[in-house]
C-alpha positions as CSV (number, residue, x, y, z in Angstrom):
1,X,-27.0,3.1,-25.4
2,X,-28.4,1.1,-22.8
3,X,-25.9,-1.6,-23.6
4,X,-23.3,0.1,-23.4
5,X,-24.6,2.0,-19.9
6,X,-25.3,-1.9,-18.6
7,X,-21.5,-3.1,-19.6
8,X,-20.5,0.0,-17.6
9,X,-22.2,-1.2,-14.6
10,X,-21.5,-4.8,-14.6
11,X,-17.6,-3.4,-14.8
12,X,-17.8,-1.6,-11.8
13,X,-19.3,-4.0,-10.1
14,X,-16.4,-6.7,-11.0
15,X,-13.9,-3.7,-9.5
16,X,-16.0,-3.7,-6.5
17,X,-15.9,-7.8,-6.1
18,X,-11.9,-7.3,-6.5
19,X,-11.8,-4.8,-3.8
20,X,-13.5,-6.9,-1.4
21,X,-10.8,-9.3,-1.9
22,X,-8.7,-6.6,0.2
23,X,-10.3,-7.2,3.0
24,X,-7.4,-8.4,5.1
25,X,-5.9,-5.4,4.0
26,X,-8.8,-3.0,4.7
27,X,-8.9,-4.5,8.5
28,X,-5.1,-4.3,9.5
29,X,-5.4,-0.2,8.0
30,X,-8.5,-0.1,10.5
31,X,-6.7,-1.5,13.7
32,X,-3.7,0.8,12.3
33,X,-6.2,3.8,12.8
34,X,-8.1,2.9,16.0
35,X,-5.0,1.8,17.6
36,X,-4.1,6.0,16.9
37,X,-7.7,7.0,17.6
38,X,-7.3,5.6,21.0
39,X,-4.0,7.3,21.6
40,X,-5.6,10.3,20.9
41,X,-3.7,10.9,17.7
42,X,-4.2,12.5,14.2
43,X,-5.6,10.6,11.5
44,X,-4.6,12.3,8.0
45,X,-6.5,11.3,4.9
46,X,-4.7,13.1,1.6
47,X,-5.2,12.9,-2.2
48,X,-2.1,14.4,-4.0
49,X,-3.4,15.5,-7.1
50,X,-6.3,16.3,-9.4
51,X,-8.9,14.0,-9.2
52,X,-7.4,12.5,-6.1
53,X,-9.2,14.7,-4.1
54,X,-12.3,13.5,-4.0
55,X,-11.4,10.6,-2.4
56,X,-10.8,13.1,0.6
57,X,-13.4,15.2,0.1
58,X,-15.9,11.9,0.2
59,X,-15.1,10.5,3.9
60,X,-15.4,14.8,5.0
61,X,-18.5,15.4,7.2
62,X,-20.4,12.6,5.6
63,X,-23.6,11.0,6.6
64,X,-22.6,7.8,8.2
65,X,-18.8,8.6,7.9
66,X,-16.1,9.3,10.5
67,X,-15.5,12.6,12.5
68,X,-11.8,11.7,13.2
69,X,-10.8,12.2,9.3
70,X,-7.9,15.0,9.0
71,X,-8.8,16.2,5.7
72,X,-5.9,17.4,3.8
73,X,-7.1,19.1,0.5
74,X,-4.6,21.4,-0.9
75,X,-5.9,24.1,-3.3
76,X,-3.0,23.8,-5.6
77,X,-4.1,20.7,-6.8
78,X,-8.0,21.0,-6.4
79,X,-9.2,21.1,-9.9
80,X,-11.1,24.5,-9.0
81,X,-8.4,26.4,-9.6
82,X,-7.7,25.0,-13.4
83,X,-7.5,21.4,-14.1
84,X,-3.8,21.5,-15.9
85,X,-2.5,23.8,-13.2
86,X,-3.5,20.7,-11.0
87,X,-1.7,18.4,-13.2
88,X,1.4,20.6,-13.1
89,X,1.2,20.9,-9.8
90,X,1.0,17.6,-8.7
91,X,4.1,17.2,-11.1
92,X,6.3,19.5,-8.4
93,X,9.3,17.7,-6.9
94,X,9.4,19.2,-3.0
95,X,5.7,20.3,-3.1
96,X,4.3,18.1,-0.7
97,X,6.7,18.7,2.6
98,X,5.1,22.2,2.5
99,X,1.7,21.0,2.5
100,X,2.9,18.3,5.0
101,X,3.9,21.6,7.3
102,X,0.6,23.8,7.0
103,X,-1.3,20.7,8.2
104,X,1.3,19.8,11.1
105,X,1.5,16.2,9.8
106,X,3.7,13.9,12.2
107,X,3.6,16.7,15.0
108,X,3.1,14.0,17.8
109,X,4.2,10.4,17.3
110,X,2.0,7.3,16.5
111,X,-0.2,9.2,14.1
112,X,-1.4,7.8,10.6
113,X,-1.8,9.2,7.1
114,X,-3.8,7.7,4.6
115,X,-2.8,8.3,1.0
116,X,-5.4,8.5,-1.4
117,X,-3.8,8.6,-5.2
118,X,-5.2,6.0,-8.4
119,X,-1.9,5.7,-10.4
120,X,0.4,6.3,-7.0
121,X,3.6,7.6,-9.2
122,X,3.3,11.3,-9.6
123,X,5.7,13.5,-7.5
124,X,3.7,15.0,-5.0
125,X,2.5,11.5,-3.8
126,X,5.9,9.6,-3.5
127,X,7.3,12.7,-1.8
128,X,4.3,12.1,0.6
129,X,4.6,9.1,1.4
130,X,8.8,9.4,1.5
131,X,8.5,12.4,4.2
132,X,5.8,10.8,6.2
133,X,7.9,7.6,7.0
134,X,11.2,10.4,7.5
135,X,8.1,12.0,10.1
136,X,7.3,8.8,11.8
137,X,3.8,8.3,10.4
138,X,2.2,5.1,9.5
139,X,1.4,5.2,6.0
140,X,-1.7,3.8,4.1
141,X,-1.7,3.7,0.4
142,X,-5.2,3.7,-1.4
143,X,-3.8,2.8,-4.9
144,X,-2.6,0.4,-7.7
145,X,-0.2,-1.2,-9.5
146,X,-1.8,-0.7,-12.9
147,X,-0.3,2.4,-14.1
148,X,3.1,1.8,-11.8
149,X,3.5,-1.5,-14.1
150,X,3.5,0.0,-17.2
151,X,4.5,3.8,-17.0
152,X,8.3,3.9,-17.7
153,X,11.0,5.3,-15.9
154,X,11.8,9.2,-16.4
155,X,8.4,9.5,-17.5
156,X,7.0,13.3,-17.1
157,X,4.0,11.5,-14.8
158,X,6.5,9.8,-12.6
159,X,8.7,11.1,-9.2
160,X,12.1,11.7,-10.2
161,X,13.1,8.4,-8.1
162,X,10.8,6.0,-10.2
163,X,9.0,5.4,-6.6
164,X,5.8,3.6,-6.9
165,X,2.9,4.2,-3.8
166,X,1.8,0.6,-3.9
167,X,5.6,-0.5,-3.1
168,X,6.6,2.3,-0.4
169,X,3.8,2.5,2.2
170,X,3.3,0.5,5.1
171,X,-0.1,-1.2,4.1
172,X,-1.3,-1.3,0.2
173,X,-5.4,-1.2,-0.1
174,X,-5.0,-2.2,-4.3
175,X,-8.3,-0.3,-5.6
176,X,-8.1,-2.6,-8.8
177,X,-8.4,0.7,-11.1
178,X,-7.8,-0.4,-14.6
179,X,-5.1,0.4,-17.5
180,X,-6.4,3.7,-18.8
181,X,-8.4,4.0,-16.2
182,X,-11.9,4.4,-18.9
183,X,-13.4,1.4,-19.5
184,X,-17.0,1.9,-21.7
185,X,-16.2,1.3,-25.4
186,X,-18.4,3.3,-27.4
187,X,-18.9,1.8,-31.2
188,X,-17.0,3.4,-34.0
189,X,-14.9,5.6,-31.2
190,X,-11.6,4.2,-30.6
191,X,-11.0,6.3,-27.6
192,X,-12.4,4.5,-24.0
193,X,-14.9,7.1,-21.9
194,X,-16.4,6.1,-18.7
195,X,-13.8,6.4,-15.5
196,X,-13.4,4.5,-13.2
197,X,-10.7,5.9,-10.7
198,X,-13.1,7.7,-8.4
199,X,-15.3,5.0,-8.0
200,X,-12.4,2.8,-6.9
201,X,-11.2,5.3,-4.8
202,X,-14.7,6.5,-2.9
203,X,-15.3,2.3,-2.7
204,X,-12.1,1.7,-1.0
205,X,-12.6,4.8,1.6
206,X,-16.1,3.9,2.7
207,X,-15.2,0.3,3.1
208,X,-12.1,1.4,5.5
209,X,-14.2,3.8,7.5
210,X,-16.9,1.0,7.9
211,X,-14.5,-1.6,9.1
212,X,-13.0,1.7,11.6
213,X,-16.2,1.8,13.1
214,X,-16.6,-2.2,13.2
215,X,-13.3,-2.4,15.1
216,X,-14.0,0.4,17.6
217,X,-17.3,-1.7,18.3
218,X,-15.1,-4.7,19.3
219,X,-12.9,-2.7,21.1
220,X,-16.2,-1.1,23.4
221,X,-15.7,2.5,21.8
222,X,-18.5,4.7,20.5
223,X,-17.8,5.9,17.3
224,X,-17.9,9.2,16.2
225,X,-20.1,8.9,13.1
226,X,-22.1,11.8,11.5
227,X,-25.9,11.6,10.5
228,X,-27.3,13.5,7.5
229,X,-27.9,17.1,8.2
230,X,-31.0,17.4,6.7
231,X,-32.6,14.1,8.8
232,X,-34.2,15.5,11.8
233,X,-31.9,15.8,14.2
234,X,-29.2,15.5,11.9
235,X,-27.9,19.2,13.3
236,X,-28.4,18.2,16.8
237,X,-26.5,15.1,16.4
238,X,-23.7,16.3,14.7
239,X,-22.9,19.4,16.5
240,X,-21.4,17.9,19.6
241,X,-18.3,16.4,16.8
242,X,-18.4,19.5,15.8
243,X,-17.6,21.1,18.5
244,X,-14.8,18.6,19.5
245,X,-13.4,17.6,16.0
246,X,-13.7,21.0,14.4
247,X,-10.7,22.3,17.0
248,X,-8.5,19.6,15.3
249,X,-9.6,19.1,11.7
250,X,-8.9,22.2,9.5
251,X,-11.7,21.9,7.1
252,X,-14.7,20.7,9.0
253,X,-15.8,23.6,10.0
């Protein structure tokens, strides 16, 4: 067992090395986003499907993260409500635009949308990333090619169009996630266990937000970054971005 657990690790860690090879990437998406910070305009963050989510839900009031994060999380694809209904969801030609609407994305001009999605085919994340360019947004996909390469056209999975994320948006971070995602091979099982899409995912997002913060330091601007909550003075510290953010951000308060 231990092994195994130790080949797991050493995996993840070679996905992390890869991702830091994005680093040109990573920086251009974090001048993208201050540039609309100091316009005063929305930054979205959104995972369109499933498991996607949590990419979202990691950069959301987070100790050391970013106040400025618009976090879209859509309960007809939050796994709360049923796992497959998630899938099926996500599956939905036109979906998207409505979600798009509830969240006033691409209201004022100049604002940015990250999109946060593994395999970057299903519907609901093309028809993202197709209606924010139609809206004017600048579009930043948190992806890869992996699955794109080798899921074929017409395939339930796939946006009617055959789109791929990693093609359409305006700056590709590649997350490196793996064919099949699982990668721990467990002797005398032929089936893979052991994900890896979250990981890639969470990585990506907490690199971006550090190199936000390292580029509004250049640029002379405080950041808004939280502190735990339950370090003294965590509240204290955090309730002034409350107060400001919280009138803009649906779900931080």
């Amino acid at each position: 067992m231990s092994d195994m657990i130790r080949r797991y690790r050493e995996n993840v860690s070679k996905l992390f090395e890869q991702i830091e090879e994005e680093l040109p990437s990573i920086q251009k998406a974090a001048k993208v986003i201050v540039d609309a910070f100091e316009k005063d305009r929305m930054v979205h963050v959104i995972g369109p499907g499933g498991h996607s989510n949590m990419g979202v839900e990691e950069v959301l009031w987070r100790a050391g993260g970013l106040a400025i994060w618009d976090a879209i999380l859509d309960a007809g694809t939050n796994l709360i409500h049923g796992a497959k209904r998630s899938n099926i969801v996500e599956r939905t030609p036109g979906y998207a635009q409505s979600v798009l609407n509830a969240y006033h994305v691409g209201d004022e001009e100049g604002e940015v949308i990250v999109i946060v999605n593994a395999y970057g085919i299903n519907a609901m994340t093309i028809d993202t990333v197709l209606e924010c360019r139609k809206r004017g947004l600048t579009t930043i996909a948190v992806t890869s090619d992996s699955f794109a390469k080798i899921v074929p056209q017409g395939h339930v999975s796939r946006h009617p169009s055959g789109k791929n994320l990693y093609e359409e948006a305006d700056i590709y971070i590649n997350n490196h996630l793996p064919v099949g995602d699982a990668i721990i091979e467990v002797d005398g099982y032929a089936q893979k266990v052991g994900s890896t899409s979250t990981f890639c995912n969470c990585f990506v997002m907490n690199c971006l937000s550090a190199c936000v913060v390292e580029e509004m330091v250049k640029r002379g601007i405080e950041p808004p970054v939280f502190v735990s909550a339950n370090m003294p003075g965590g509240d204290e510290h955090n309730r002034a971005l409350e107060a400001k953010y919280g009138k803009l951000i649906k779900h931080l308060l």
